[in-house]
C-alpha beads as a LAMMPS data file, in Angstrom:
LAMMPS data file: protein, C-alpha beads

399 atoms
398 bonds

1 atom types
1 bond types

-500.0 500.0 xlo xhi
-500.0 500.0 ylo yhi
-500.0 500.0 zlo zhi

Masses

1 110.0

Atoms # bond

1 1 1 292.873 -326.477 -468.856
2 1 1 289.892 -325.449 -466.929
3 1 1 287.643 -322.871 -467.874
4 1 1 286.539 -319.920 -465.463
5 1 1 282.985 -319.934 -465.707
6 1 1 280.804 -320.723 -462.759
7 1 1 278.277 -322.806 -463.352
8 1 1 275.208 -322.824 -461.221
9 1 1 272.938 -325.448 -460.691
10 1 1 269.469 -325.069 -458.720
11 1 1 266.776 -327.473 -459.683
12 1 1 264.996 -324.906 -461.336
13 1 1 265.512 -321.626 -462.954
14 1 1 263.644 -319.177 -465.081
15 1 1 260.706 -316.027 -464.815
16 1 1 258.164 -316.903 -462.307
17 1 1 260.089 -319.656 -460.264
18 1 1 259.260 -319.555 -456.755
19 1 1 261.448 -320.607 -453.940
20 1 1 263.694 -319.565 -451.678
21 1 1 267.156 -321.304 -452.880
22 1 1 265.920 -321.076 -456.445
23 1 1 265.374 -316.634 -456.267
24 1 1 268.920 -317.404 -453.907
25 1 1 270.342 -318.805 -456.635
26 1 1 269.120 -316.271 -459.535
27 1 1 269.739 -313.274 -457.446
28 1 1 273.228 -314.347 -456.733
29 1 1 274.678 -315.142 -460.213
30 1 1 272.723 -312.198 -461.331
31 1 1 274.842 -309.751 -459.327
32 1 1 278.150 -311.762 -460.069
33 1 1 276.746 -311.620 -463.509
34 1 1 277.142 -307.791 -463.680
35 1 1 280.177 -307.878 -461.776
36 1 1 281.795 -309.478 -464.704
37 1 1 282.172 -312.708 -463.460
38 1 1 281.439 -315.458 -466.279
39 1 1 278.401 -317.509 -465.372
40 1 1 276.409 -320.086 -466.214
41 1 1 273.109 -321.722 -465.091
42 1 1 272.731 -325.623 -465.475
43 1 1 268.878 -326.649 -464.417
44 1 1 266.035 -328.937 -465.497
45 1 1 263.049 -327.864 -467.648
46 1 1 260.909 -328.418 -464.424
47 1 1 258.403 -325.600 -463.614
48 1 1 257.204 -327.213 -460.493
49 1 1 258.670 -329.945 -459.102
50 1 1 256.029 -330.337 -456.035
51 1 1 253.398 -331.122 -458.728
52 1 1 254.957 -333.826 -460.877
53 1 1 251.593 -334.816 -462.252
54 1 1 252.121 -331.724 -464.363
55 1 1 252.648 -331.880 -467.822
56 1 1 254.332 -327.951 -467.615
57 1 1 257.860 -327.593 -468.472
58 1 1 260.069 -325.230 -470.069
59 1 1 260.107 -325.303 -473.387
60 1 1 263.474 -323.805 -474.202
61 1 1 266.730 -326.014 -473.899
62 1 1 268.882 -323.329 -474.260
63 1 1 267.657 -319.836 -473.496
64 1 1 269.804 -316.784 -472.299
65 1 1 267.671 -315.155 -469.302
66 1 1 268.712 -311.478 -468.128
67 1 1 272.171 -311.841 -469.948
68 1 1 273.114 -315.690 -468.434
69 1 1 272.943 -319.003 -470.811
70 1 1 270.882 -321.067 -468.900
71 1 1 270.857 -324.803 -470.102
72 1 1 268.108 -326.963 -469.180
73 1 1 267.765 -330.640 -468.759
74 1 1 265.022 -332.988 -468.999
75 1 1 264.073 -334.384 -465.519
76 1 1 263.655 -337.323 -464.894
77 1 1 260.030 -338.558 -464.472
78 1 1 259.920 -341.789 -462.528
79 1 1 256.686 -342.618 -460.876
80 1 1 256.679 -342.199 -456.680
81 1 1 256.816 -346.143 -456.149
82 1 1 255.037 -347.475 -452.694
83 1 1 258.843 -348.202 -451.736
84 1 1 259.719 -344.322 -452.669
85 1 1 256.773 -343.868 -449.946
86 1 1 257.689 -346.399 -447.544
87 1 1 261.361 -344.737 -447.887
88 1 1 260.044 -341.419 -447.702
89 1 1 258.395 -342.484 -444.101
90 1 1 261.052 -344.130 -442.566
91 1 1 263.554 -341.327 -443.265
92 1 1 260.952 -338.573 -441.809
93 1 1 260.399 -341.026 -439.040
94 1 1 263.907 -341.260 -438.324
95 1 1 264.107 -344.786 -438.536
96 1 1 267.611 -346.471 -440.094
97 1 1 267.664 -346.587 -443.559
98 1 1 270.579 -348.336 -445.574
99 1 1 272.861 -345.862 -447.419
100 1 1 272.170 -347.955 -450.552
101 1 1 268.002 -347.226 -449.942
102 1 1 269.001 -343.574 -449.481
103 1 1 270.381 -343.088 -452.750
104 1 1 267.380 -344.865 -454.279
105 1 1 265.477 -342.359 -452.611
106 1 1 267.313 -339.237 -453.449
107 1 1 267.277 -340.341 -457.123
108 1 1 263.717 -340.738 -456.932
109 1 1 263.557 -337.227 -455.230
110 1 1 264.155 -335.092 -458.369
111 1 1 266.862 -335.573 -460.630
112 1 1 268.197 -335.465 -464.234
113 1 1 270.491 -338.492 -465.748
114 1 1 270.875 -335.842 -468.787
115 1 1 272.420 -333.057 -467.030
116 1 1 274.739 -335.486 -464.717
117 1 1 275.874 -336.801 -468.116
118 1 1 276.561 -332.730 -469.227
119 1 1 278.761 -332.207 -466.020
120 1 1 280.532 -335.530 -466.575
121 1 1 281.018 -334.163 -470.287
122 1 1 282.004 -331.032 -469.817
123 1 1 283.602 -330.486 -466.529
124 1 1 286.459 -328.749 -467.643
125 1 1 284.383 -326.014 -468.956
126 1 1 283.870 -324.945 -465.515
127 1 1 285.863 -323.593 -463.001
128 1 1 283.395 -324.804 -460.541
129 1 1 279.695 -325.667 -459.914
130 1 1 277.698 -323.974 -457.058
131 1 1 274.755 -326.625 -456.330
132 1 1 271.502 -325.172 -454.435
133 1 1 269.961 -326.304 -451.897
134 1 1 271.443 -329.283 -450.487
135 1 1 268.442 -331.844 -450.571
136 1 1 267.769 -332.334 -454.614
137 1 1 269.139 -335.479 -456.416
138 1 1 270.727 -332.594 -458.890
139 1 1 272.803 -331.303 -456.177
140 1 1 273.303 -335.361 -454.162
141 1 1 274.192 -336.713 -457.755
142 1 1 275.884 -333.797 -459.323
143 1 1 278.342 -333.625 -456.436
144 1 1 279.171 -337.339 -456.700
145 1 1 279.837 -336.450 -460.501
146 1 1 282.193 -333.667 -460.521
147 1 1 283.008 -333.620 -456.672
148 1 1 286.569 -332.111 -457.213
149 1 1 284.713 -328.903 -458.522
150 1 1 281.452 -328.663 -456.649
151 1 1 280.611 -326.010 -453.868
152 1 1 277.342 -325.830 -452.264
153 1 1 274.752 -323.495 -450.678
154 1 1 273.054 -325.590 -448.605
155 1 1 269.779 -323.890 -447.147
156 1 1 269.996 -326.137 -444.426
157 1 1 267.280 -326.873 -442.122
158 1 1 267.115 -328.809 -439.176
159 1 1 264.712 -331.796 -440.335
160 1 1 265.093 -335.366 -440.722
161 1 1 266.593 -335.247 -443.930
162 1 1 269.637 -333.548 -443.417
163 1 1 270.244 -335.911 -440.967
164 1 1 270.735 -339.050 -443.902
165 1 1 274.543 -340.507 -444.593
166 1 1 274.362 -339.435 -447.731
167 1 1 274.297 -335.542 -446.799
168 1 1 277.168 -336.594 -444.450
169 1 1 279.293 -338.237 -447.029
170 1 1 278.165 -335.178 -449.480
171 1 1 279.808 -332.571 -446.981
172 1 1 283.094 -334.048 -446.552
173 1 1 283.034 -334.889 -450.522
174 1 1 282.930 -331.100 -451.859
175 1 1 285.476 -328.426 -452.572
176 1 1 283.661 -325.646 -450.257
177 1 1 280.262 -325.430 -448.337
178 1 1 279.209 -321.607 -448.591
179 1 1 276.634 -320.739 -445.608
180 1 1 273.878 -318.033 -445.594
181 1 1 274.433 -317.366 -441.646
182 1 1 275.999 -318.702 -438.578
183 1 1 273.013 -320.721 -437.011
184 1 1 272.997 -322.543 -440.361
185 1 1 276.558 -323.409 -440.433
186 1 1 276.265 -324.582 -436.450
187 1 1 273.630 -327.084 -437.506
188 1 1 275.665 -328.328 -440.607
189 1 1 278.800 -328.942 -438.082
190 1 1 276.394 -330.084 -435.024
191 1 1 275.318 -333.236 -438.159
192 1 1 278.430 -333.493 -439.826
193 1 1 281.417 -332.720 -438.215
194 1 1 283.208 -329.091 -437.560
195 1 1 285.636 -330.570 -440.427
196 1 1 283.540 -329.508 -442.511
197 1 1 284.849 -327.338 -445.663
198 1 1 283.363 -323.913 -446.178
199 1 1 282.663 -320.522 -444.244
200 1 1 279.661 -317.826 -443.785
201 1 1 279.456 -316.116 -447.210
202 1 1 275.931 -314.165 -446.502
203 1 1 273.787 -315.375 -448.857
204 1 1 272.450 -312.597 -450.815
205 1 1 272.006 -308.641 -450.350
206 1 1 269.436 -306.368 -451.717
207 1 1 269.935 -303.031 -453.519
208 1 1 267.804 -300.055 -452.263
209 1 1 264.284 -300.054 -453.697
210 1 1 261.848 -296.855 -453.105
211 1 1 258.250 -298.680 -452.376
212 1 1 254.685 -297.109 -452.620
213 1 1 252.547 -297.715 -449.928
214 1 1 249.575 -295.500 -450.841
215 1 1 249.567 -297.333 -454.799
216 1 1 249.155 -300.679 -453.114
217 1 1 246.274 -300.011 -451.158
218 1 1 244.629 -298.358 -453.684
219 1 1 245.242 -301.220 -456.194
220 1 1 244.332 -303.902 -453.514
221 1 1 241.512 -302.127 -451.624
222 1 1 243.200 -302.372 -448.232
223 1 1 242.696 -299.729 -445.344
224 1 1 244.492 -299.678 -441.930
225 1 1 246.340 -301.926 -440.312
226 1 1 248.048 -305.285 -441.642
227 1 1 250.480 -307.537 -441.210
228 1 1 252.024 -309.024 -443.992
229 1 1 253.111 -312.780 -445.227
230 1 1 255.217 -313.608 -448.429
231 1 1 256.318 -316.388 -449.715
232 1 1 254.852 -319.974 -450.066
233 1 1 251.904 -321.019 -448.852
234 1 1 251.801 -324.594 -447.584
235 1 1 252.180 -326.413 -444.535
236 1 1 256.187 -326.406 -444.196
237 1 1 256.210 -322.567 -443.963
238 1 1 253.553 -322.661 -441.333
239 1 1 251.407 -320.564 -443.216
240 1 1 247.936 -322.465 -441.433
241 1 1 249.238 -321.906 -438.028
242 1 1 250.009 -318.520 -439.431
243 1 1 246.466 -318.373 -440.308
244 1 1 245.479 -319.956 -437.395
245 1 1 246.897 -317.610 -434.625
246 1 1 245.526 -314.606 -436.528
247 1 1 241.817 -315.710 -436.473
248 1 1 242.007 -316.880 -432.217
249 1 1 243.750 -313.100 -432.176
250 1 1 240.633 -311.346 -434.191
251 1 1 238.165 -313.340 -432.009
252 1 1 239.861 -312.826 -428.921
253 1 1 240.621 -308.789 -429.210
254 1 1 237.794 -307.785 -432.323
255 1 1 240.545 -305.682 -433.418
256 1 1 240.332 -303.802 -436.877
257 1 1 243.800 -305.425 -438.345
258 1 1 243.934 -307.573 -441.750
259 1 1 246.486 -310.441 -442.185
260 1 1 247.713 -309.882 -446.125
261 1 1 249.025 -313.424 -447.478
262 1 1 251.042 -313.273 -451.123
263 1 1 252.454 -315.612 -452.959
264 1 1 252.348 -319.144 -454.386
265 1 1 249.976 -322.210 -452.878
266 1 1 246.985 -321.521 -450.733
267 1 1 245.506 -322.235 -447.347
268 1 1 242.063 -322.706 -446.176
269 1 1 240.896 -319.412 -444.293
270 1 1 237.876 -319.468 -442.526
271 1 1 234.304 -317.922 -443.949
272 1 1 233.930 -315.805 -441.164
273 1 1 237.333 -314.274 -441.868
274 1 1 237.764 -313.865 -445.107
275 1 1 237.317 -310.150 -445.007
276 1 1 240.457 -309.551 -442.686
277 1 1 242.646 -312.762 -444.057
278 1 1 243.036 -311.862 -447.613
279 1 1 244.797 -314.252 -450.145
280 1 1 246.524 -312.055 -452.958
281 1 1 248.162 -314.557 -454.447
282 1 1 251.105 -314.182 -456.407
283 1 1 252.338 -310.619 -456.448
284 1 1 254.653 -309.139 -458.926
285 1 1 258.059 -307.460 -458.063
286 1 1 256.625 -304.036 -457.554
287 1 1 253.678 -305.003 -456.226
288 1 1 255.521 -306.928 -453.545
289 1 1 257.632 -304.041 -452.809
290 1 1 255.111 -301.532 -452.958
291 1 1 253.740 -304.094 -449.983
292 1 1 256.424 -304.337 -447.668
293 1 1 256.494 -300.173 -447.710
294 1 1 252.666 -300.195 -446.762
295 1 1 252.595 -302.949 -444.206
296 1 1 252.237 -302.476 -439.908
297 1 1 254.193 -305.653 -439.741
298 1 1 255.703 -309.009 -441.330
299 1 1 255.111 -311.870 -439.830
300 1 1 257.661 -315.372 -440.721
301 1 1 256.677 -318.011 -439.203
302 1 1 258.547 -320.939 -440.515
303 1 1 260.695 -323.026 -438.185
304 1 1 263.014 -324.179 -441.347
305 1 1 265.092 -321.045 -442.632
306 1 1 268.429 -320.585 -443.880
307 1 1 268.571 -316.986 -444.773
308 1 1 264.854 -315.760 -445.228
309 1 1 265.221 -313.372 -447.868
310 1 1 261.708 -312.109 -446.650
311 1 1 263.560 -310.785 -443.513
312 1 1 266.344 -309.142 -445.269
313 1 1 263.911 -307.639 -448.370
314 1 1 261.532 -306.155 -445.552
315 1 1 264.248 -304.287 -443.432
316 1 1 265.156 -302.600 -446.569
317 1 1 261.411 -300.497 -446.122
318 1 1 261.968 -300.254 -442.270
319 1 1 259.685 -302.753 -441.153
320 1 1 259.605 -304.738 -438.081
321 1 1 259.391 -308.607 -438.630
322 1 1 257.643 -311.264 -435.846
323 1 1 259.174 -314.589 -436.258
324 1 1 258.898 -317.999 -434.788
325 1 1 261.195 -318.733 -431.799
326 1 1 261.746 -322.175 -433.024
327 1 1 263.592 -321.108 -436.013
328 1 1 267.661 -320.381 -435.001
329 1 1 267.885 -318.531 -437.680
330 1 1 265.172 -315.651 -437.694
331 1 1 265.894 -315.207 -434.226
332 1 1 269.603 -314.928 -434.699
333 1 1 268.400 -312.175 -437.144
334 1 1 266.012 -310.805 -434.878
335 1 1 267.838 -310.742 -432.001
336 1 1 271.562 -309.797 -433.263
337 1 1 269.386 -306.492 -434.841
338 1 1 266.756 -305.873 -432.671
339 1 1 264.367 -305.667 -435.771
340 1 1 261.126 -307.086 -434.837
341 1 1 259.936 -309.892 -431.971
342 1 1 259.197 -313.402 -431.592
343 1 1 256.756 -315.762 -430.775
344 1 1 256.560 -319.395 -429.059
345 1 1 253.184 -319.948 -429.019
346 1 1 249.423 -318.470 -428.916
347 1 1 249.584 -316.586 -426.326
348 1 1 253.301 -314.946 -427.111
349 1 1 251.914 -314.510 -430.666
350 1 1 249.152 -312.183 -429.252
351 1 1 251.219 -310.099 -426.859
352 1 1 253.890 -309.740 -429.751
353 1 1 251.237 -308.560 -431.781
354 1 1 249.564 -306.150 -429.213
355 1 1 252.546 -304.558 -428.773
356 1 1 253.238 -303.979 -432.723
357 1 1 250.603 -302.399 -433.140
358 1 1 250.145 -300.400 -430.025
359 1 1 253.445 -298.507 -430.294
360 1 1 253.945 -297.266 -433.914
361 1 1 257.219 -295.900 -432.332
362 1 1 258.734 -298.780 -430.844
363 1 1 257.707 -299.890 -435.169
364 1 1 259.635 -297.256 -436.710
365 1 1 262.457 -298.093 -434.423
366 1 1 262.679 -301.998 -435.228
367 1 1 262.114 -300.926 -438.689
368 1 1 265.816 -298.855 -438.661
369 1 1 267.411 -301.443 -436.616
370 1 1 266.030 -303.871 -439.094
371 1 1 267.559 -301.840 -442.457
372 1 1 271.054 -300.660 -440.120
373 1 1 271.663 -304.784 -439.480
374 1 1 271.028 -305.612 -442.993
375 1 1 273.145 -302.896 -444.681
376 1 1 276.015 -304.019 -442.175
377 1 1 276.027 -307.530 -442.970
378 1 1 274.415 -307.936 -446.584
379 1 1 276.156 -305.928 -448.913
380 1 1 277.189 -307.508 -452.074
381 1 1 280.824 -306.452 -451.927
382 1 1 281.055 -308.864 -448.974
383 1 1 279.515 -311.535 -450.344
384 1 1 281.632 -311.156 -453.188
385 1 1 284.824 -311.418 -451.329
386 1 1 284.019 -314.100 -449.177
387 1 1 282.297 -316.432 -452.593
388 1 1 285.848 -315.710 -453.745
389 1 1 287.352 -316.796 -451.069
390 1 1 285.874 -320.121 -450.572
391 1 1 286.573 -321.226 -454.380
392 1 1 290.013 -319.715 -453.877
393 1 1 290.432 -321.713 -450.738
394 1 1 289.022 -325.201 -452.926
395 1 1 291.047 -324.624 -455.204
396 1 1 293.970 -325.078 -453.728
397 1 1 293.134 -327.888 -451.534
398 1 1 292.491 -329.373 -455.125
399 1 1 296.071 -328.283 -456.002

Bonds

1 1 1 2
2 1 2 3
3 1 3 4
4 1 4 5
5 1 5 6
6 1 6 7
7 1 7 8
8 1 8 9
9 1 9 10
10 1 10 11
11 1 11 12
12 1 12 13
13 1 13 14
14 1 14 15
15 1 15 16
16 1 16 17
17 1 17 18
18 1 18 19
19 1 19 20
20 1 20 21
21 1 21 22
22 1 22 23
23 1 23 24
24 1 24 25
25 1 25 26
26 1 26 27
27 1 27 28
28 1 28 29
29 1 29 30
30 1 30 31
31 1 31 32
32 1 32 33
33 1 33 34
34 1 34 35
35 1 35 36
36 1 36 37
37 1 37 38
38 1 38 39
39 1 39 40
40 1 40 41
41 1 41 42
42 1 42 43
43 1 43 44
44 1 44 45
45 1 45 46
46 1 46 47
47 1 47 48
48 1 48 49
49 1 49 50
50 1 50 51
51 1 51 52
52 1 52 53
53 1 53 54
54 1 54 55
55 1 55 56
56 1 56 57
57 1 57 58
58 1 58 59
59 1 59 60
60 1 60 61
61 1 61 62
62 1 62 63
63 1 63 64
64 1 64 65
65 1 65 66
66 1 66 67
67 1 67 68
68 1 68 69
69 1 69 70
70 1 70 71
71 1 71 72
72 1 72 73
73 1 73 74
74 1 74 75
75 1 75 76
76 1 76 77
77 1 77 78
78 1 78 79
79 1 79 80
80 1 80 81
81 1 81 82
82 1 82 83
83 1 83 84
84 1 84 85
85 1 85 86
86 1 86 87
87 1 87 88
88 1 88 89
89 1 89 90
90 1 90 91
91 1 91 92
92 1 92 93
93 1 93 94
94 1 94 95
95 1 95 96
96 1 96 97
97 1 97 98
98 1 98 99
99 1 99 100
100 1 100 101
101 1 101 102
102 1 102 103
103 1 103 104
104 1 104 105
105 1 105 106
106 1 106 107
107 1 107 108
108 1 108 109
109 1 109 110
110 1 110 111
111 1 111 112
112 1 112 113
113 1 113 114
114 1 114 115
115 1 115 116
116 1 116 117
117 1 117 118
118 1 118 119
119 1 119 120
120 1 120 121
121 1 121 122
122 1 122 123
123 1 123 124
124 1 124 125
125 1 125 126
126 1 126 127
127 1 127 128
128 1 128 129
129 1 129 130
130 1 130 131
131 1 131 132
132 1 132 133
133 1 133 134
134 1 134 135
135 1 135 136
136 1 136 137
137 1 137 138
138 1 138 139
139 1 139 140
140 1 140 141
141 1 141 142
142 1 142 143
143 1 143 144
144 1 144 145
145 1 145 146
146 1 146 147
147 1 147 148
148 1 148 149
149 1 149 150
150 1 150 151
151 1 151 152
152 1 152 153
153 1 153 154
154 1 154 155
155 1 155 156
156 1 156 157
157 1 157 158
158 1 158 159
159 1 159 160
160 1 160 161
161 1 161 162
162 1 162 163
163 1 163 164
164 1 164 165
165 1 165 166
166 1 166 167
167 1 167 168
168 1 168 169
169 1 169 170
170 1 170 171
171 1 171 172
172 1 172 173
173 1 173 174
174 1 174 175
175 1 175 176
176 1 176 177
177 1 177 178
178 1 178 179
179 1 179 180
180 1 180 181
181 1 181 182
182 1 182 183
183 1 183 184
184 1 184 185
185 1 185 186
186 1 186 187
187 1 187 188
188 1 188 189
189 1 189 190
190 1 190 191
191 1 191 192
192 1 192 193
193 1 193 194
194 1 194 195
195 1 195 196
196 1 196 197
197 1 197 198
198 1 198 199
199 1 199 200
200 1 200 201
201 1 201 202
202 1 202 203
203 1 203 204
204 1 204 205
205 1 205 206
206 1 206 207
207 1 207 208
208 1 208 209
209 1 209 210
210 1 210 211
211 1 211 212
212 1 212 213
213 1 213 214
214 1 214 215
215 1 215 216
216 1 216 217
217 1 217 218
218 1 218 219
219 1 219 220
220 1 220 221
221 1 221 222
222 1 222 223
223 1 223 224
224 1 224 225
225 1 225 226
226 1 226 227
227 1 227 228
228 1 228 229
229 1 229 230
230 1 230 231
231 1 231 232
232 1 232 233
233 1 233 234
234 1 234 235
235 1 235 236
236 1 236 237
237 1 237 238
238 1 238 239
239 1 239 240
240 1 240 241
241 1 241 242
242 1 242 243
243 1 243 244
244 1 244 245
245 1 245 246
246 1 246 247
247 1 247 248
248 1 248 249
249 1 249 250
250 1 250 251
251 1 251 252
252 1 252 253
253 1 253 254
254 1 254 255
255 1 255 256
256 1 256 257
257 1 257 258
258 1 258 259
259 1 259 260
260 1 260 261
261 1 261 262
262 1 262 263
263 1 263 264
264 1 264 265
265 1 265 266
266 1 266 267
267 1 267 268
268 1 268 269
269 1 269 270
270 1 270 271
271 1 271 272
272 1 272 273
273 1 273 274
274 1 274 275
275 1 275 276
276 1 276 277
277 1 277 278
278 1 278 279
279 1 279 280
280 1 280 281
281 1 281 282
282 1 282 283
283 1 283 284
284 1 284 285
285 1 285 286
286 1 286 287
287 1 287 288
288 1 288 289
289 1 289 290
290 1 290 291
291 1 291 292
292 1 292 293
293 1 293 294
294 1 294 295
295 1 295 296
296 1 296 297
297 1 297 298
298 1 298 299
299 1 299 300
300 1 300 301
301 1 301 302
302 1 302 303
303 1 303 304
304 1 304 305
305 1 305 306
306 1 306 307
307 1 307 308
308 1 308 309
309 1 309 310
310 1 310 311
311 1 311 312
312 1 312 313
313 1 313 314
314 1 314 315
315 1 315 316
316 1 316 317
317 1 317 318
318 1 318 319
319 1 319 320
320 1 320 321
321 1 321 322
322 1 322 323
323 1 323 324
324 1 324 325
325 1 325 326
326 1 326 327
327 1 327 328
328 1 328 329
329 1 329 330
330 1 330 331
331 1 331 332
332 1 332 333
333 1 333 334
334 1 334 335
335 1 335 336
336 1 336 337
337 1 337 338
338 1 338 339
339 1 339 340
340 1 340 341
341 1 341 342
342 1 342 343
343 1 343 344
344 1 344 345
345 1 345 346
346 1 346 347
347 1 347 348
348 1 348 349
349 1 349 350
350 1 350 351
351 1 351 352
352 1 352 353
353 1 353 354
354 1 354 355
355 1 355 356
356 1 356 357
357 1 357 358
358 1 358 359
359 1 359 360
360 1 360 361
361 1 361 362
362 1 362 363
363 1 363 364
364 1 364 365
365 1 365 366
366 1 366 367
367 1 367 368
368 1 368 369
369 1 369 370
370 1 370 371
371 1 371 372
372 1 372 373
373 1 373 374
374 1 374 375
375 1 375 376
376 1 376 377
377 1 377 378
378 1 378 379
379 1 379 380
380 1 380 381
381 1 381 382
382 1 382 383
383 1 383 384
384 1 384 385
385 1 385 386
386 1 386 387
387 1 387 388
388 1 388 389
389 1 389 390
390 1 390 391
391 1 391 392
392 1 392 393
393 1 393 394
394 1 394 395
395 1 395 396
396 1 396 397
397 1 397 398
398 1 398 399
């Protein structure tokens, strides 16, 4: 006999992980945590898995983590080979690569023989297990141990790597696929077929938070205008041409406007504007909050999203959000709620922004827009429903 917990398994999981699928992932058994749903997280003792050089690890194998167990799992440190690199090329290249050579590679990528041995052991503990993101050797390898009860949340982006065999074969494998949005889900069928299991389920939802616009400046010096960036720093997120386009627009209009980057990584900003791009850093909860309610404007301008909780979490305060036309799925957000604008290139990223801050009305009104679409389509009683749903419906395809 089965059991009914759900059991999910991100690569990592704990206080002060950041990531998108990993906060996905804690947010979301969190809520169905307090909804009385029986849950479990399964994980590695990785910190950071971009920095494997690092000797930092959790220390705790078992440790219980606002009310859910979380069990943690060595990873598995093998040393990036020249063939992992040569692999690693091909496949971003978009070369052929043998199926065999892609499994090499994805259990090169990040994995953990001890907790694959754990789901093989245990499986009918579970009533299921709800891998995160797609692209991990935890979530490739778990779902080829205990395919008849694995689900998966994606985050899929449209990148060379979701274009492998494997991540076909994976799809058609699983019990239920559950999808943060409809571009997302388009891709996933576009790649690997529209028989595909699995539906929209949302993602996540946020409850109402009451921010303090005034305390953040104070604690952070900042006057005037800013627009606003969360979230990793690095090149995938586009945070340099982020940083980029701001300078050419300070140069260009000599305007008295700050860019405000938080969170983890960093990017090079240049000396002669280092007094209007300002690197916080990591910000706490409240801090971050407290940021989003004092902000002119967010800017996201990643091409590879699959929700962008920074979206949702910045409607919530009524603020309008510029995003990068290249990614479907902040423009399907932007568009569908008429919360913010989006850019192309230079010279759309400058209009966009002239007109931002120009019209503090035309703000205010993307700002509601922003908050109406999210409260209409993020609530957690819908997700709910339809994360019941899709087990419900694996189930009995299982039988």
């Amino acid at each position: 006999m089965s059991g009914e917990t759900i059991a999910f398994v991100p690569p990592r999981y704990g206080r002060g992980v950041v990531g998108g699928a990993e906060i996905h992932a804690r947010m979301l058994a969190e809520e169905l945590h307090a909804r009385g749903w029986p849950v479990e997280i399964l994980t590695t003792d990785a910190v950071d898995i971009n920095r494997r050089e690092s000797k930092e690890r959790f220390a705790l194998e078992l440790e219980v983590v606002n009310g859910i167990t979380v069990r943690r799992f060595p990873w598995d440190r093998t040393r990036l080979t020249r063939r992992f690199h040569r692999l690693e090329r091909k496949i971003t290249e978009g070369k052929r690569v043998a199926f065999s050579r892609q499994e090499t590679w994805s259990r090169q990528l990040f994995c953990s023989s001890e907790l694959l041995s754990y789901l093989e052991k245990h499986a009918q503990k579970y009533r299921a297990f709800v891998f995160i993101p797609y692209l991990f050797g935890t979530t490739y390898w778990g779902i080829k141990t205990v395919p008849e009860k694995s689900y998966l949340i994606p985050c899929l982006h449209d990148e060379p790597y979701a274009r492998l065999e494997i991540f076909r074969h994976m799809m058609h494998s699983l019990r239920g696929i559950m999808f943060n949005t409809e571009p997302e889900m388009e891709l996933a069928r576009r790649l690997y077929g529209e028989d595909i299991p699995g539906k929209v389920v949302g993602g996540v939802a946020f409850h109402p938070y009451r921010g303090d616009p005034e305390r953040f400046r104070h604690v952070f010096s900042i006057r005037g205008d800013f627009v606003l960036y969360t979230g990793r720093k690095e090149i995938p997120k586009n945070t340099p041409l982020l940083v980029e386009y701001f300078c050419n627009y300070l140069e260009n209009t000599g305007r008295d406007v700050k860019l405000i980057l938080a969170g983890s990584g960093s990017v090079n900003i240049p000396v002669s504007f280092r007094n209007q791009v300002i690197d916080l850093g990591y910000l706490e909860e409240r801090d971050k909050r407290d940021a989003y309610c004092a902000a002119t404007a967010i800017c996201q301008p990643s091409t590879r999203e699959s929700l962008s909780l920074v979206l949702l979490e910045a409607w919530l305060a009524e603020v309008p959000c510029l995003v990068h036309g290249d990614c479907a799925v902040t423009r399907h957000h932007v568009e569908r709620s008429g919360g913010g604008l989006w850019f192309d290139d230079y010279p759309t990223f400058h209009e966009a922004l002239d007109l931002l801050l120009d019209n503090p009305d035309l703000r205010r009104k993307m700002g509601r827009l922003g908050k109406r679409y999210l409260l209409e389509n993020y609530s957690w009683d819908a997700i709910e429903e339809r994360f019941r749903e899709v087990l419900e419906e694996g189930e009995r395809k299982r039988g």
